[in-house]
Every structure is written in C-alpha cells, then in structure tokens.
TINUMI-279177 format. One record per atom (N, C-alpha, C, O): x, z, y. Coordinates in steps of 0.02 Angstrom, whole numbers, padded with zeros to 5 digits, always signed. Each point is the difference from the previous one (the first is absolute). Layout:
<recs>
XZY/...
</recs>
This chain:
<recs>
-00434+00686-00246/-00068-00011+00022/-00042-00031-00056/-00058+00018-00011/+00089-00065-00024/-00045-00041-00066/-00002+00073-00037/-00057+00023+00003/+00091+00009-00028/-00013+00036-00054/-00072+00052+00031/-00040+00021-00041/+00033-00004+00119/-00057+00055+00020/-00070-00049-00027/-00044+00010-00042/+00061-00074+00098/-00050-00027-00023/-00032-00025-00067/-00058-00019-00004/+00108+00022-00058/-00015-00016-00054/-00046+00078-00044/-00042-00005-00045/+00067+00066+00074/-00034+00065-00005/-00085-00014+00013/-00049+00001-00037/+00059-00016+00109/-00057-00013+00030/-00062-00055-00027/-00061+00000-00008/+00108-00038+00000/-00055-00039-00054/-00007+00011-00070/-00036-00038-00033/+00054+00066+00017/-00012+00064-00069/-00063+00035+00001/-00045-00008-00042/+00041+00051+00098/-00033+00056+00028/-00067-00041+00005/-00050+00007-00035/+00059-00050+00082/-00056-00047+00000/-00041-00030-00049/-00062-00005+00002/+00106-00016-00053/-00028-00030-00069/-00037+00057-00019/-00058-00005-00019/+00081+00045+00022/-00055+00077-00041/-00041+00011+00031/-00047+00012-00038/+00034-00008+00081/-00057-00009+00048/-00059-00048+00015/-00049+00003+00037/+00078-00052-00083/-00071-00061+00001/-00054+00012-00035/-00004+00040-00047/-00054-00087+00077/-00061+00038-00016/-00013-00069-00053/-00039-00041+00023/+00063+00029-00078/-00024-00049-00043/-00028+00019-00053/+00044+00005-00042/-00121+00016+00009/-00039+00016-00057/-00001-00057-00014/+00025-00011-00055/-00053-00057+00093/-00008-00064-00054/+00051-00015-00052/+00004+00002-00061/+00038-00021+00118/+00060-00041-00040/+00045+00034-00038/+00018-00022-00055/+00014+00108+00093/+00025+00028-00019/+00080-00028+00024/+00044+00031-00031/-00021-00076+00073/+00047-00031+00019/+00016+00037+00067/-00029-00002+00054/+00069+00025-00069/+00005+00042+00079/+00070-00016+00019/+00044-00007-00042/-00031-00001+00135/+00045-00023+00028/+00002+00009+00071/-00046+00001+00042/+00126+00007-00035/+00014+00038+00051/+00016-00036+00049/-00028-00054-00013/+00064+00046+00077/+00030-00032+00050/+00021+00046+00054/-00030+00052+00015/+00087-00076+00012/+00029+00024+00051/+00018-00049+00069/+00032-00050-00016/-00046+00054+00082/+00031-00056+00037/+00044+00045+00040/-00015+00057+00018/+00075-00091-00005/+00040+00038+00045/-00003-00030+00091/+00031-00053+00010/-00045+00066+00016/-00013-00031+00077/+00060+00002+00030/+00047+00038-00012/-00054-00090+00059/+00069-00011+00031/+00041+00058+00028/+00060+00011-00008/-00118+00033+00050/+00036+00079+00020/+00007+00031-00069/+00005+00060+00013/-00002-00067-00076/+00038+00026-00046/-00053+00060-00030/+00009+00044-00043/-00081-00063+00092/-00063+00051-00049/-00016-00015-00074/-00016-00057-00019/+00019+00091-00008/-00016-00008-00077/-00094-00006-00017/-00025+00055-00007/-00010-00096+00003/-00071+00005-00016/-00026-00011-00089/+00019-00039-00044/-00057+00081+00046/-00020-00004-00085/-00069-00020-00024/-00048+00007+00037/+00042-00028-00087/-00066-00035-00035/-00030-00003-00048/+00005-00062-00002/-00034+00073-00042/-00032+00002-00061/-00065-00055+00002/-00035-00017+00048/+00032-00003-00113/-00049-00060-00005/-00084+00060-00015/+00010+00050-00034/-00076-00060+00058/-00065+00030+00024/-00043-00058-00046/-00014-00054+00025/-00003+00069-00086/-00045-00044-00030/-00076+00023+00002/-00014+00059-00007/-00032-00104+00016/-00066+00038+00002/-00033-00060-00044/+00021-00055-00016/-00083+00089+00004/-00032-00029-00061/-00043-00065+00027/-00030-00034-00042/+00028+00019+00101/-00008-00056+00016/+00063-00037+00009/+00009-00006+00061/+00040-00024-00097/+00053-00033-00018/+00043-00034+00057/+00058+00012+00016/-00085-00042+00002/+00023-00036+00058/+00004+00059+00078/+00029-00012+00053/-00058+00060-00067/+00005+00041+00069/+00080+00044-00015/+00018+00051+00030/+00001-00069-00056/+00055+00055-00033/+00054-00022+00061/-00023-00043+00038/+00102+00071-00021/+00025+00007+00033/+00075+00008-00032/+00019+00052-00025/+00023-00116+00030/+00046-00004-00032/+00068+00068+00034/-00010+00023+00057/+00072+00002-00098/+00026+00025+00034/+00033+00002+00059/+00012+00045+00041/+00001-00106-00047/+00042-00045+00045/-00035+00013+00071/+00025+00023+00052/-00081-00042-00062/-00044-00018+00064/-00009+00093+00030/+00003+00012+00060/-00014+00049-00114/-00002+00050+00036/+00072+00014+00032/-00004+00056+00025/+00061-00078-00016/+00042+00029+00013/+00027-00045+00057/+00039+00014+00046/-00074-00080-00064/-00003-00031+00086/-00033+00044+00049/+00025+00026+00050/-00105-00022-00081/-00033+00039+00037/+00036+00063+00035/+00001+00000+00061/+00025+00049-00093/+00011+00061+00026/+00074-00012+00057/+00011+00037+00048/+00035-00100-00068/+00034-00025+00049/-00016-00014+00078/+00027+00019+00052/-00068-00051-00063/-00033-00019+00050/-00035+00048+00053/+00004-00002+00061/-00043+00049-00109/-00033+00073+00036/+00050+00038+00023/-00018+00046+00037/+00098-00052-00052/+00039+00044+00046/+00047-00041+00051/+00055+00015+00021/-00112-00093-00004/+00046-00017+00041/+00065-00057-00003/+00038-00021+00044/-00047+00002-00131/+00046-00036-00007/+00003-00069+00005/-00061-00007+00001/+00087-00066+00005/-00018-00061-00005/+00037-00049-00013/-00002-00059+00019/+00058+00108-00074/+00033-00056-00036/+00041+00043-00064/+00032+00052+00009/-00039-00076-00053/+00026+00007-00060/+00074-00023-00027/+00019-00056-00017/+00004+00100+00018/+00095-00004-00017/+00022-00012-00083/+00049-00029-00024/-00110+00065-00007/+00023-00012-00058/-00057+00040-00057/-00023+00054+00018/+00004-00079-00077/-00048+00029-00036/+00013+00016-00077/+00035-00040-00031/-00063+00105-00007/+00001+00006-00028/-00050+00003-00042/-00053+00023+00022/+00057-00041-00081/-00084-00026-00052/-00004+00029-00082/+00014-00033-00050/-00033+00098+00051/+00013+00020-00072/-00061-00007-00059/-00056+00010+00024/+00057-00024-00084/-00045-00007-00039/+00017+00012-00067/+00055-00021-00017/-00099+00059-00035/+00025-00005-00075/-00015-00048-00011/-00041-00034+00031/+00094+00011-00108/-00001-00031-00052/+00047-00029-00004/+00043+00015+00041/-00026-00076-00093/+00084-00039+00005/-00011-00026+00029/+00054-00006+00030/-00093-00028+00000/+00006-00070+00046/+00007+00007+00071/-00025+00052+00019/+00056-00094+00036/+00004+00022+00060/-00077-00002+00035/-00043-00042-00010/+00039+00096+00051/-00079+00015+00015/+00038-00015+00083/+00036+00039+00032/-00063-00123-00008/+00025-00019+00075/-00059-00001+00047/-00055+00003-00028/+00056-00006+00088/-00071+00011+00037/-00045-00071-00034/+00021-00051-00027/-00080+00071+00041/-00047-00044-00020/+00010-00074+00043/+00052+00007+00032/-00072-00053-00022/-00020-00054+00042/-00003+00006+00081/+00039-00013+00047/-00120+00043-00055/-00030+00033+00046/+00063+00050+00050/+00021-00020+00054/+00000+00084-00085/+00042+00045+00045/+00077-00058+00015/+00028-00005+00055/-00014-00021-00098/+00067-00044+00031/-00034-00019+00061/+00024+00033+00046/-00075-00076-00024/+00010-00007+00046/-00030+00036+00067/+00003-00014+00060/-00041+00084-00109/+00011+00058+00044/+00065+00029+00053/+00008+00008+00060/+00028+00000-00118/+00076+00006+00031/+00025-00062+00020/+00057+00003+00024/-00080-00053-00026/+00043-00057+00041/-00035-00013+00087/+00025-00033+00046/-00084+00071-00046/-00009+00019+00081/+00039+00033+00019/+00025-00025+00050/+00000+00085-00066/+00062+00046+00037/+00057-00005-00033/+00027+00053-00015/+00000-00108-00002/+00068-00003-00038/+00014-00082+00013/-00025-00035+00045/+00086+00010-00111/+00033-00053+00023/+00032-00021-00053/+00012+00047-00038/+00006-00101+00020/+00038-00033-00069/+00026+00034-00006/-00013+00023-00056/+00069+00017+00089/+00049+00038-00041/-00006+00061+00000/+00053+00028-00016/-00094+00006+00027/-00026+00070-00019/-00010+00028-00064/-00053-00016-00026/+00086+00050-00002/+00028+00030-00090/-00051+00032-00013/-00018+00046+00037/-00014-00063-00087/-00063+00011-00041/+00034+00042-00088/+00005-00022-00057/+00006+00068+00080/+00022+00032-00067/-00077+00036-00060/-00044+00043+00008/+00059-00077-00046/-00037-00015-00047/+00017+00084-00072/+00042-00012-00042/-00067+00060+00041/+00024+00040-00054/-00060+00037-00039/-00060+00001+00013/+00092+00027-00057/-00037+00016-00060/+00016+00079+00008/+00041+00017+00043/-00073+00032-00084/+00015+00062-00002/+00055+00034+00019/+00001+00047+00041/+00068-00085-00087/+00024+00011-00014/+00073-00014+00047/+00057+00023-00008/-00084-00072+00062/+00022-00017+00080/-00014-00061-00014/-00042-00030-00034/+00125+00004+00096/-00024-00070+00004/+00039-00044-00082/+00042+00010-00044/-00087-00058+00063/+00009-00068-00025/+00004-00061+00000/+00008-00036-00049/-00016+00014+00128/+00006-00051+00030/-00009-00010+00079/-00051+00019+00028/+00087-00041-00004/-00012-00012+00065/-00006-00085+00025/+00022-00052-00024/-00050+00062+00067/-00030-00075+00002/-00005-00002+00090/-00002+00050+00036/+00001-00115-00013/-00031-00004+00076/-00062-00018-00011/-00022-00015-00055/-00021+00015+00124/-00063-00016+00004/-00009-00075-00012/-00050-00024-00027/+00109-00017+00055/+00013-00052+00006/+00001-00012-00081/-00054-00018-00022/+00100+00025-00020/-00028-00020-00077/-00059+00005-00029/-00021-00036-00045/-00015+00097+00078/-00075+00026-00037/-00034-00045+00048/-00045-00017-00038/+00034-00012+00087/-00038-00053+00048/+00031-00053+00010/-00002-00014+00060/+00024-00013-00083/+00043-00053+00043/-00054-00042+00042/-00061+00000-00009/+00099-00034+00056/-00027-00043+00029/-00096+00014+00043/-00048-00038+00005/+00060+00117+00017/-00020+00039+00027/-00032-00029+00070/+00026-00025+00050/-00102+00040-00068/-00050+00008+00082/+00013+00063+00030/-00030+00047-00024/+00072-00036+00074/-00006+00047+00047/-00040+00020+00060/-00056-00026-00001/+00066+00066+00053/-00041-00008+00082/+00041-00039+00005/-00033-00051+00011/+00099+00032-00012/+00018-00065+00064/-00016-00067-00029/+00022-00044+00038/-00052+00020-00093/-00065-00041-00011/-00024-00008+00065/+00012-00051+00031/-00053+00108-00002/-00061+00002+00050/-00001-00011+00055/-00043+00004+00044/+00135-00033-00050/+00005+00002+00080/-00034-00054+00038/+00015-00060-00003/-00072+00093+00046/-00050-00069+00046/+00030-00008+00042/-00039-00020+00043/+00103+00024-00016/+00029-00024+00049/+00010-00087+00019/+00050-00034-00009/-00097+00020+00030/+00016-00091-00016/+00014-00048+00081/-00035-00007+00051/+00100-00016-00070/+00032-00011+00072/-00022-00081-00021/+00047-00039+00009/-00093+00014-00029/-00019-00064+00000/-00062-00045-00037/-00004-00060+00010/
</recs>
C-alpha cells in the first residue's frame, strides 16, 4: 500500500500548479476504510490564497466521505526533507492522532517516516473542545 501511495504522490507532485515558487508537492492520505486521496499544492499570485498539498488531499478525503486519516504521505524535491508545513500538521491532526505515520519522501521514494505525534507534539485536537462540563 505505501509503495501505491508513494506513486500517487508522485503523480500528484507533477501536477502542481506552482509558477511562483516553482516548488511543487504532492500528498497522499490514506483513510481508515483504506481510500487512497491525492493532492497537489495550487499557488496563486495572491500568495497567501494558495492551497497547500496536504490540505487538497484532506479536502478530496473528506468529499468522499472520509473522517479520519490512517496514514500520510508527503512528497517534495530537493535534498532536504520537504514535511507538512505548520499550518497542514495540524490540518491532519483534526482527522488523525500522535501515532499516525507521516512518511516523508523525495522522488526517489521514501526517506523518512515520522508520527504526527513527533511532527506536533503536544497537540490541540477536537477532544480539546470537549464542552462537556459536569461542574
């Protein structure tokens, strides 16, 4: 299954719409029913409206229904590890969980795997929100 989804976020990377930066990057989330969702990062020339990959491949998760994340994949050129931004960690830490495997790869596959829990530690989740107050 890692190796489809590592295809998949390949496919994806080629597919990003980055003229600014020229940094293009892929993502894959795998959902608990074992759906594969895909993502490419959407840059627009107003900078800040842009749309990380991560977040499209929540998105399209979600549009088929999904509401939890089993496991993710995050591809990017260059040597350095390209890990979700800030922002999408704790994208994926709404539908995911400390120990949810954040595999981290380069073209060429993977190169690291990581939990969400190392890339967030000490993580605001929904059960934060719980207003349940017995006092």
């Amino acid at each position: 299954m890692l190796e489809k989804m590592i295809n998949l976020a390949r496919d994806a990377m080629g597919r990003a719409y980055a003229p600014y930066s020229k940094f293009q990057v892929g993502a894959v989330m795998r959902g608990a029913d074992g759906g594969l969702y895909a993502g490419c990062n959407v840059e627009n020339a107003a900078y800040p409206q842009g749309c990380c990959a991560e977040a499209s491949a929540i998105s399209a998760m979600v549009m088929a229904g999904e509401s939890r994340i089993a496991e993710v994949v995050v591809m990017g050129r260059g040597d350095g590890l390209v890990t979700p931004c800030g922002g999408c960690r704790q994208r994926i830490r709404e539908f995911a969980d400390d120990t949810t495997p954040v595999h981290v790869c380069g073209e060429e596959g993977l190169r690291k795997t990581l939990t969400l829990g190392e890339l967030l530690p000490l993580s605001f989740g929904p059960e934060n929100l719980n207003t349940d107050d017995e006092g």
